[in-house]
PAKOL-306532 format. One record per residue: residue in three letters; y, z, x of N, C-alpha, C, O, CB in turn. Coordinates in steps of 0.02 Angstrom, whole numbers, padded with zeros to 5 digits, always signed. Glycine has a CB too. Example, Ala and Ser with C-alpha at 12.3 -4.5 7.8 and 13.67 -1.06 7.14 Angstrom:
PAKOL-306532
ALA-00284+00390+00660-00225+00390+00615-00165+00390+00660-00166+00423+00712-00224+00452+00565
SER-00112+00354+00642-00053+00357+00684+00002+00394+00645+00057+00402+00670-00030+00286+00704
//
This chain:
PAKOL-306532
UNK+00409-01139-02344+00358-01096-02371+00316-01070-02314+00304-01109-02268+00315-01132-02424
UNK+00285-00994-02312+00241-00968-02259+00197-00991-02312+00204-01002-02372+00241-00886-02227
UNK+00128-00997-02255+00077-00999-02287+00037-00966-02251+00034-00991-02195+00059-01054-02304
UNK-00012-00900-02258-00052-00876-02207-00124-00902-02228-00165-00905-02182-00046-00796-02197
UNK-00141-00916-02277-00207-00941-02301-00230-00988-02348-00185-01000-02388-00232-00901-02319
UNK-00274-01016-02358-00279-01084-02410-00297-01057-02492-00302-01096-02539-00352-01143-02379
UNK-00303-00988-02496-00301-00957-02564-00240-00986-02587-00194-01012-02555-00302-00877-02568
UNK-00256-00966-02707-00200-00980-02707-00144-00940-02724-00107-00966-02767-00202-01019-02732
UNK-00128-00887-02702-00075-00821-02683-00060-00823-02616-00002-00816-02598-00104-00744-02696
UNK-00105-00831-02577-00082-00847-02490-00030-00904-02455-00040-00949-02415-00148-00867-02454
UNK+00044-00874-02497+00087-00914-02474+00173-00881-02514+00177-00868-02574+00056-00999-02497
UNK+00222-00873-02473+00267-00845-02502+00294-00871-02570+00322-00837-02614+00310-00841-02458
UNK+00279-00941-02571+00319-00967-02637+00275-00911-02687+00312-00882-02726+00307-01069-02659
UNK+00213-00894-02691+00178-00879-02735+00195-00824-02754+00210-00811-02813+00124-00883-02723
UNK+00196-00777-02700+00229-00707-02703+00300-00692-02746+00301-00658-02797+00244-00689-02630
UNK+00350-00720-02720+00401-00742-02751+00411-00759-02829+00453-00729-02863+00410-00789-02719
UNK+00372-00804-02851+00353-00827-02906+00327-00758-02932+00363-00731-02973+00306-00888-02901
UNK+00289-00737-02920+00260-00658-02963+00300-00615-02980+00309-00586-03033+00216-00611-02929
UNK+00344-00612-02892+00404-00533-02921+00452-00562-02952+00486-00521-02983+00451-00478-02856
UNK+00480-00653-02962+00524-00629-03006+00536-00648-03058+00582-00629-03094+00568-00625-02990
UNK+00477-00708-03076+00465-00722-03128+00383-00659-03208+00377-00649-03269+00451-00802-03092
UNK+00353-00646-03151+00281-00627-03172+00296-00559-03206+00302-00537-03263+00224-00621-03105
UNK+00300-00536-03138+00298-00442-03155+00348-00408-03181+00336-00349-03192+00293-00397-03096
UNK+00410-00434-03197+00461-00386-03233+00433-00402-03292+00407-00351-03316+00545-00398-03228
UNK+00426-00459-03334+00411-00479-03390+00349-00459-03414+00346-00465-03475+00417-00538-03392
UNK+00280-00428-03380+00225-00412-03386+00239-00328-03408+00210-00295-03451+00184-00433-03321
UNK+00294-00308-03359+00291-00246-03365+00324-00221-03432+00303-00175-03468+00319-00220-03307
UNK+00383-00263-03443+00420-00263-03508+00365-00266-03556+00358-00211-03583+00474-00323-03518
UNK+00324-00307-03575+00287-00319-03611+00230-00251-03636+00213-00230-03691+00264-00377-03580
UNK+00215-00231-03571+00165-00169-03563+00200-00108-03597+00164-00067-03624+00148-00150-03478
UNK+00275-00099-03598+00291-00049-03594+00320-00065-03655+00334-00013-03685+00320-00024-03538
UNK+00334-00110-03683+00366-00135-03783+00292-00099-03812+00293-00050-03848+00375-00266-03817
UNK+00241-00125-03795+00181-00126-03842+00169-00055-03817+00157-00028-03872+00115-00188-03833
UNK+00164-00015-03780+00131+00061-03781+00197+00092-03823+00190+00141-03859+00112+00104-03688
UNK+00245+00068-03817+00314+00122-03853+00298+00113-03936+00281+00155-03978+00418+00083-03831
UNK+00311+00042-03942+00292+00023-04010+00223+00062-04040+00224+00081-04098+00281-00055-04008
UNK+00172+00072-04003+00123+00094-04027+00133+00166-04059+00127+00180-04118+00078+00088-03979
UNK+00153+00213-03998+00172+00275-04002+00205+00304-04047+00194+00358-04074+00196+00286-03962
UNK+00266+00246-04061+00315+00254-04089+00305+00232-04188+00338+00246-04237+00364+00212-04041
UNK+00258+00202-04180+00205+00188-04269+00280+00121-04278+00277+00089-04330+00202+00300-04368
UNK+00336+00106-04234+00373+00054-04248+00393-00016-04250+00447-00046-04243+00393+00065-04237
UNK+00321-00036-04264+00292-00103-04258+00216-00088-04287+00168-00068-04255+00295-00134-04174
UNK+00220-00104-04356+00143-00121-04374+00108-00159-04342+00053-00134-04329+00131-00146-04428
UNK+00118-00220-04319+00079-00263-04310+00061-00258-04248+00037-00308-04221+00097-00317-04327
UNK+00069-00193-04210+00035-00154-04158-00011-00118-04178+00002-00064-04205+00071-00116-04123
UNK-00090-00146-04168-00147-00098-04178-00168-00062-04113-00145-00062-04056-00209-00136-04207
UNK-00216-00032-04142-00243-00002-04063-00282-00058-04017-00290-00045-03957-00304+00066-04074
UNK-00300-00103-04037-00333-00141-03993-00286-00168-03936-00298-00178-03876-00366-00195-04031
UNK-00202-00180-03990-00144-00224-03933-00130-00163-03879-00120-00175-03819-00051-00254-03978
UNK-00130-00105-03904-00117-00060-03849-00165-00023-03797-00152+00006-03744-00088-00015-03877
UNK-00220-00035-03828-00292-00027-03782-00293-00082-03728-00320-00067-03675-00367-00039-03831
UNK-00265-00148-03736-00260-00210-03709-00215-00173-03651-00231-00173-03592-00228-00276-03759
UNK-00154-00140-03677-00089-00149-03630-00101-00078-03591-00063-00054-03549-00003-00155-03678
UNK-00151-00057-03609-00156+00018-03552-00193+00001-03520-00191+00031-03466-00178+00093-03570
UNK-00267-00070-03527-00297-00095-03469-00258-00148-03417-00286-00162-03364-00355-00123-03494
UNK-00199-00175-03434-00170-00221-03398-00134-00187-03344-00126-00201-03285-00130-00263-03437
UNK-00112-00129-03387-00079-00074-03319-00130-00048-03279-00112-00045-03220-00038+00000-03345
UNK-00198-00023-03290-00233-00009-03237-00250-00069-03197-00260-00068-03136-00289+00025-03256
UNK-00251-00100-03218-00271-00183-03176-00204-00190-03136-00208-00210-03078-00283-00268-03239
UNK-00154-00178-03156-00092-00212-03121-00069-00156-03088-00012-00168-03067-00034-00247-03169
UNK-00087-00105-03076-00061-00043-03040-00130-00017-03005-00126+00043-02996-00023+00018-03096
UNK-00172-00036-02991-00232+00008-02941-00237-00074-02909-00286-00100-02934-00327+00058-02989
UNK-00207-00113-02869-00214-00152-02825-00281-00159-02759-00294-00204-02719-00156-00140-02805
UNK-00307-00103-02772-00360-00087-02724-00401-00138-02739-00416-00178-02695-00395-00019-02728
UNK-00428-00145-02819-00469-00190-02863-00449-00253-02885-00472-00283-02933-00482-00161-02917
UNK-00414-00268-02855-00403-00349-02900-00407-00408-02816-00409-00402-02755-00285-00353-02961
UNK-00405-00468-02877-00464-00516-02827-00388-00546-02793-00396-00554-02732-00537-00594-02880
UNK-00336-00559-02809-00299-00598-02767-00248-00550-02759-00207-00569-02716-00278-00668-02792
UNK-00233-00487-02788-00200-00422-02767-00129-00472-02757-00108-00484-02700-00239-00371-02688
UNK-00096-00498-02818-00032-00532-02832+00006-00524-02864+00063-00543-02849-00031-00573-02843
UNK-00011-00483-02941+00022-00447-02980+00023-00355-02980-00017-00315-03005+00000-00475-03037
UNK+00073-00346-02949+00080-00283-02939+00121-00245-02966+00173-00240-02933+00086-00276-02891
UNK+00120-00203-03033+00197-00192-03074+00200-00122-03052+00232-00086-03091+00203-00202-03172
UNK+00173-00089-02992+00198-00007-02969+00271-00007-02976+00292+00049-02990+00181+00017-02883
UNK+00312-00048-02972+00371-00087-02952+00422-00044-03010+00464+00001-03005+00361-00184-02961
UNK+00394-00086-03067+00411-00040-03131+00365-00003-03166+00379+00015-03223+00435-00076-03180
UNK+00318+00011-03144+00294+00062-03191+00314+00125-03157+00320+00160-03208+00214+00058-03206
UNK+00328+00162-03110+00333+00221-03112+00408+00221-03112+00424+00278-03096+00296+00256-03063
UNK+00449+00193-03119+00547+00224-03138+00509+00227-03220+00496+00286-03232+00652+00137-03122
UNK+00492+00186-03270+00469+00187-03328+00460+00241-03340+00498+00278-03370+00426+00156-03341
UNK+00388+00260-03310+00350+00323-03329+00292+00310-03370+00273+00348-03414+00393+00371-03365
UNK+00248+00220-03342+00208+00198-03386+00144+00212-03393+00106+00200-03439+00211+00149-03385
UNK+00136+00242-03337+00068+00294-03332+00078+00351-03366+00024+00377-03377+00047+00320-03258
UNK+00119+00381-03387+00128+00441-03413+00108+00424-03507+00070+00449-03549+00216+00469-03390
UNK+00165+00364-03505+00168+00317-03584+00118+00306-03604+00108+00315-03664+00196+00251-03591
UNK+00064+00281-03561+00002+00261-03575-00068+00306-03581-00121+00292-03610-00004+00217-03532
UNK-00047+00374-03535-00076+00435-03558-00065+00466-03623-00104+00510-03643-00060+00478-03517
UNK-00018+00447-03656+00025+00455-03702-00031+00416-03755-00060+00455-03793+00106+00423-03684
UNK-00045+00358-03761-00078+00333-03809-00129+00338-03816-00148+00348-03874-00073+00289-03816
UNK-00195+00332-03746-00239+00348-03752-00256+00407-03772-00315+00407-03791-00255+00333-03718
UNK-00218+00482-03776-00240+00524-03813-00211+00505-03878-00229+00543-03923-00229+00588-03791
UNK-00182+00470-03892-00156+00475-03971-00220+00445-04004-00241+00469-04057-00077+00425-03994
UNK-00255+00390-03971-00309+00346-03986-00375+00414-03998-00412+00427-04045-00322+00281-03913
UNK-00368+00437-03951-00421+00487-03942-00403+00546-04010-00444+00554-04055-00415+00524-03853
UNK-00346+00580-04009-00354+00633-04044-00364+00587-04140-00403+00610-04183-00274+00694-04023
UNK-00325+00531-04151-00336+00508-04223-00411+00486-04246-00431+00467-04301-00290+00446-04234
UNK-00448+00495-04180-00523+00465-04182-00527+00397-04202-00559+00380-04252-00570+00503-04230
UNK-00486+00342-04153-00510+00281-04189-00571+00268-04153-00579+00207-04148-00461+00216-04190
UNK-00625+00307-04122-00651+00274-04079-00708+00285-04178-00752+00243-04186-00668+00307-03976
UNK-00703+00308-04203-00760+00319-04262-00770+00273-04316-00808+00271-04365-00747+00378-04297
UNK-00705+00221-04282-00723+00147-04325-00768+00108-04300-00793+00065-04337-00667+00100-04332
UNK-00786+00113-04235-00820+00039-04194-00887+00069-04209-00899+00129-04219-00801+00019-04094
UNK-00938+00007-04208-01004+00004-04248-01052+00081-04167-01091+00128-04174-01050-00125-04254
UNK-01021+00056-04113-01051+00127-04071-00985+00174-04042-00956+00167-03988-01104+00099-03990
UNK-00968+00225-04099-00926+00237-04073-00913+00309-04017-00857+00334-04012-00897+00229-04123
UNK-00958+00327-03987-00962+00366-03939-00963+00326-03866-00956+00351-03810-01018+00406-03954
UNK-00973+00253-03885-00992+00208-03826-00880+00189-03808-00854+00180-03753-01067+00111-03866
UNK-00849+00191-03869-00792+00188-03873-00763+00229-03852-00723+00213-03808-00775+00179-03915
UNK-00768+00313-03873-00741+00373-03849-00748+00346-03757-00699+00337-03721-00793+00452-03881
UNK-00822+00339-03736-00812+00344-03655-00761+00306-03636-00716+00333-03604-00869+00323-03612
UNK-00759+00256-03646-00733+00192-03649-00654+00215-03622-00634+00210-03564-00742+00154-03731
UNK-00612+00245-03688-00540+00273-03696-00560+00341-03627-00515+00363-03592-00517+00308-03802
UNK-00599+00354-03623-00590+00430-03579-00589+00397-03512-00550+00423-03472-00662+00496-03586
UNK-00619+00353-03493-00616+00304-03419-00564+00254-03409-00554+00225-03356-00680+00259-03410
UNK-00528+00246-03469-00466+00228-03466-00412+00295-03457-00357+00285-03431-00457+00187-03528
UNK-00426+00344-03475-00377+00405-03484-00391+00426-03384-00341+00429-03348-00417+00485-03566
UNK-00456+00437-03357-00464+00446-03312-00440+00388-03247-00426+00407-03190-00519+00465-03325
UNK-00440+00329-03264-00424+00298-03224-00334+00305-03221-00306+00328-03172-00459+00236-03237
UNK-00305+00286-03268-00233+00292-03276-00221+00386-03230-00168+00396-03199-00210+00285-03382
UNK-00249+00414-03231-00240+00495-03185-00230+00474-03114-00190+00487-03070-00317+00555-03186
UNK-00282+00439-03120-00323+00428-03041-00253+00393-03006-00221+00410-02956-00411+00358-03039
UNK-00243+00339-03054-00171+00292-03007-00103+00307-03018-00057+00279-02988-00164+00212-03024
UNK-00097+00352-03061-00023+00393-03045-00061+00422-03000-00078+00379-02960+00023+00447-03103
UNK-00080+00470-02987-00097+00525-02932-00074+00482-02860-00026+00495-02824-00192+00551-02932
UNK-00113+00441-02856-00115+00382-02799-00052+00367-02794-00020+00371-02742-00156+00315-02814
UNK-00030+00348-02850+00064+00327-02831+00123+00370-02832+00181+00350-02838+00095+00278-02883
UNK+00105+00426-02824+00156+00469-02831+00207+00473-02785+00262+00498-02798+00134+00522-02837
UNK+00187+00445-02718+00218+00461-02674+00260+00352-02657+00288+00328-02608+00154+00514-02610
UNK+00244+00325-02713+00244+00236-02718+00341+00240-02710+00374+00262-02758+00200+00190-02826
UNK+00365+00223-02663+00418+00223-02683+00443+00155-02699+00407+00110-02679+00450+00255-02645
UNK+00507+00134-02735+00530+00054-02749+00582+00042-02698+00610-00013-02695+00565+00038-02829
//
């Protein structure tokens, strides 16, 4: 095992462990629940499970921001097209107005629009991400 630091990601076993156990399966996961959503082919997909799975992709694809920068699914999300998928829902979220259920729901609209804006921001950034 390398180890360059006493963190606990700072060491190849760890790395290893992420790409090939972590991140295919995270990404699979990300990309069942935004399809399912889209797709109305799975009830027991609300908007909250897919509001969940369009923040896990900004978390797991803008690497700039995260604290041990270990799960990284650029890998598969752009052959996917999961930034696109996930632009995909957040306007669906947006145009059906679920934000007009939550008790503040203009505090919700921003909410989905800084998710819509962030998901821009990191395709843009990865466009050029190759695998």
């Amino acid at each position: 095992m390398g180890a360059w630091g006493v963190q606990p990601m700072q060491n190849d076993s760890a790395y290893n462990w992420i790409g090939s156990r972590v991140r295919p399966r995270l990404a699979e996961v990300v990309e069942a629940t935004l399809r399912a959503y889209l797709d109305g082919a799975d009830e027991n997909i609300e908007e909250e499970e897919a509001e969940t799975a369009v923040a896990m992709l900004v978390d797991c694809t803008n690497v700039s921001q995260m604290k041990y920068k270990t799960v990284d699914i650029r890998f598969e999300a752009q052959p996917e097209g999961l930034w696109d998928l996930a632009i995909q829902v957040v306007d669906k979220m947006i145009e059906e107005d679920w934000a007009s259920s939550w008790k503040d729901p203009d505090k919700k609209r921003q909410v989905l629009n800084e998710l819509k804006s962030e998901l821009v921001k990191i395709k843009e950034e990865n466009k050029a991400f190759t695998v």
